[in-house]
N, C-alpha and C positions, 0 to 999 in steps of 0.2 A: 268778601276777603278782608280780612283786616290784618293792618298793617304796624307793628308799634315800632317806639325807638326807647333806647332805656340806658343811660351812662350808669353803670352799676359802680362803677369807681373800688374797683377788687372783684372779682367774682366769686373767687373764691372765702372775700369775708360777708357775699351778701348770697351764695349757690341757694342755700336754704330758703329766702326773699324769695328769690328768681323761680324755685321751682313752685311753689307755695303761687304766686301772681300767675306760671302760665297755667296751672291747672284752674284758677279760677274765673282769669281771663279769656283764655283759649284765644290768642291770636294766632293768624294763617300764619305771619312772616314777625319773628324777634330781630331785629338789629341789636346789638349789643355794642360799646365803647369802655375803655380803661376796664376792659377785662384784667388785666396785670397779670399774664400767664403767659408762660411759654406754652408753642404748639401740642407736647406731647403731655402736656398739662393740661392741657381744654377737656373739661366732661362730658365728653362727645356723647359716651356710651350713657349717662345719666339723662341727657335729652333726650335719646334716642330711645329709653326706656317711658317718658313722656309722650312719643309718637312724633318725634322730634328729629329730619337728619341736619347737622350742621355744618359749616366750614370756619376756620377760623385761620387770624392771620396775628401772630401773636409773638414777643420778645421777651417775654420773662416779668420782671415786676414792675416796667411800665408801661402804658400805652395799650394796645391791641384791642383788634374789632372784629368782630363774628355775627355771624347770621345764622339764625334758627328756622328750620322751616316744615312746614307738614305737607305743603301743595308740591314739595320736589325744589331740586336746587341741581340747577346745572348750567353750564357754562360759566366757572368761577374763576373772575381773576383776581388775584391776591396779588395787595401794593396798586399803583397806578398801573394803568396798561403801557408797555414798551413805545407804543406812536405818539402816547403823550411826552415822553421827556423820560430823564431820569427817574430810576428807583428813590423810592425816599427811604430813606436811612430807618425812618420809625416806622412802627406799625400802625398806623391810622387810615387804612383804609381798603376796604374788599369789595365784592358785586361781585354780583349771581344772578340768573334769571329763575326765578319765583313762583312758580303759578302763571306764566305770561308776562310777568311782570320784572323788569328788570332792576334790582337792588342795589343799591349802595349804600353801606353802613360807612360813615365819615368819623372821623374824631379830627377836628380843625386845629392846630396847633394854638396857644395861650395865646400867646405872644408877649406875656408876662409885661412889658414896659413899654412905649415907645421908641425910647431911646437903649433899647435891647436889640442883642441880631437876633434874638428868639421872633421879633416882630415882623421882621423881614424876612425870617423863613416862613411867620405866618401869611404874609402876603404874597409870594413865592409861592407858596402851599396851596393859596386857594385861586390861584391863579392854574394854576395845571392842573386844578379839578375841571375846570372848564374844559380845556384840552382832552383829559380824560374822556368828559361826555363824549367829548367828538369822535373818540378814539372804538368807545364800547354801544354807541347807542345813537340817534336822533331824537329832535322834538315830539316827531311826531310819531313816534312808537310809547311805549306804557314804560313808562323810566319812572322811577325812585329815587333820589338823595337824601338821603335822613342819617341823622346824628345828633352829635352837639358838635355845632355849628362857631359856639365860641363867640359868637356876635349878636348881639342885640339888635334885628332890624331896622327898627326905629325910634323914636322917643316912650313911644307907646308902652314900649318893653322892657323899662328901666324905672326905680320907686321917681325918680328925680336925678335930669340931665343935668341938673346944674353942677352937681355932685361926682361927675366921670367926668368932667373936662380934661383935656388930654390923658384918659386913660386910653386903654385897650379894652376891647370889644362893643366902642362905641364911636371908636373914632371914624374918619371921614372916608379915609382908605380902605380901611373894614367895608366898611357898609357899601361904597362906592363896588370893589370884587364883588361883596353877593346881589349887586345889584348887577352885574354885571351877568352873573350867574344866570339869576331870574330871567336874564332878555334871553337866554340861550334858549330859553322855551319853557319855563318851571315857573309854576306856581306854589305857595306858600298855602299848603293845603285849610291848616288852624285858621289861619287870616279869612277864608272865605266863610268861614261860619262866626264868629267871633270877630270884632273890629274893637272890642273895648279895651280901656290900657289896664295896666298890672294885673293882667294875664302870664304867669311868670311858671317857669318849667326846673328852675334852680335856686336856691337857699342856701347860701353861706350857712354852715356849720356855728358861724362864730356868733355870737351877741342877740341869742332867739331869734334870727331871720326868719326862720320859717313861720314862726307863730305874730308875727308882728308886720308880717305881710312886706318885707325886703327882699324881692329876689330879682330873678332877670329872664327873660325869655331867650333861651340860647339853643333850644335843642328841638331842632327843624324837621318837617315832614315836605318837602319839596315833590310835585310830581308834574308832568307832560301835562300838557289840556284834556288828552285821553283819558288821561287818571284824575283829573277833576270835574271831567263830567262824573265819573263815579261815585264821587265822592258823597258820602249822605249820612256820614257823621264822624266827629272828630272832639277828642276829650286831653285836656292833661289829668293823668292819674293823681291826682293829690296825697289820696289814703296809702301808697305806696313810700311817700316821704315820712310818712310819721311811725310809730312803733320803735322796737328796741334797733341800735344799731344801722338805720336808714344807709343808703346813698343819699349824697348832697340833691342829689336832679331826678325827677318823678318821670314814668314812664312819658309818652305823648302817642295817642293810637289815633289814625283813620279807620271805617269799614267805607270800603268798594261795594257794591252791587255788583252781581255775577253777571 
């Protein structure tokens, strides 16, 4: 089974990318992020001509996250689930169960500054992801969180900390929530294969990042212990960042063993 995650940042300016990578990919399960589409704008019937059914949970031209799937998709809650807390105003976040496997496609809020309330909704945000789990799933069933994540785990995954000091998605409280996350029961799928730094999933647009090797590791394949014994390979898509017109952030895929 494999599993990707892919912030396409418009879908509709990259559908073309998108449909182009899953015929040549072939993942079980697409998570998607910053789709930028309202619901009855999602090209449902285009994936679903790929062998594709989807759900999506979407606001018009910001934000929104969807899942793509071949193995079946049911049980879908769009937004957080009601036991965790309030609805969140944005569309950043859906799950579904997959093939067995329970999904959740994340888009973590920026948090733009620290001395921003954008920051404090993102702390807020990913605090009630936690709640969520509790809400749709346990540790010890086949659970999925994947997105972009918005935070750099740890030094590892940044050109040079010296360089983010009090910024956002490196800060202490960041990191502290998705650590907080991970004790919930989730494992950091890429990390178990891979330990080296500037291993990186996102490239600034701005000043050749990409080709100059500046980016950041933000966009996470989290899964159960279950889902990491299965685990028996994990890649970020590189060649998906370059060509005409790219997303800023390259795919990231696990395969599971059946």
């Amino acid at each position: 089974m494999r599993i990707a995650t892919w912030n396409v940042n418009s879908l509709k300016a990259r559908l073309p990318r998108v449909e182009a990578w899953l015929a040549e990919v072939q993942p079980d399960v697409l998570c998607l992020q910053e789709t930028k589409l309202a619901d009855d704008a999602f090209p449902a019937l285009t994936f679903a001509g790929l062998g594709y059914e989807s759900v999506h949970h979407g606001q018009g031209q910001w934000n929104g996250v969807a899942i793509l799937s071949r193995v079946g998709i049911d049980e879908v809650v769009p937004n957080f689930a009601p036991a965790s807390g309030p609805p969140d105003p944005d569309a950043r976040i859906i799950t579904a169960l997959c093939g067995g496997v329970r999904v959740s496609s994340v888009y973590v809020p920026n948090g733009r500054s620290l001395d921003h309330e954008h920051y404090q909704y993102k702390l807020s945000w990913m605090a009630q992801l936690r709640r969520h789990l509790d809400a749709v799933g346990s540790p010890d069933e086949q659970l999925v969180v994947t997105g972009d994540f918005n935070v750099a785990p740890d030094d590892r995954d940044v050109p040079d900390p010296s360089k983010l000091e009090g910024a956002t998605h490196v800060s202490a409280a960041e990191r502290d929530l998705l650590e907080r996350l991970l004790g919930w029961g989730l494992i950091d799928l890429f990390r178990t294969r891979y330990q080296q730094a500037q291993l990186y999933s996102w490239w600034d647009y701005r000043a050749g990042d990409f080709h100059q090797g500046r980016g950041m590791r933000i966009d996470l394949v989290l899964g159960t212990a279950s889902v990491a014994d299965r685990l028996t390979w994990s890649i970020v898509d590189r060649n998906a960042r370059k060509g005409t017109s790219p997303s800023d952030h390259a795919p990231v895929l696990v395969d599971l063993e059946d």
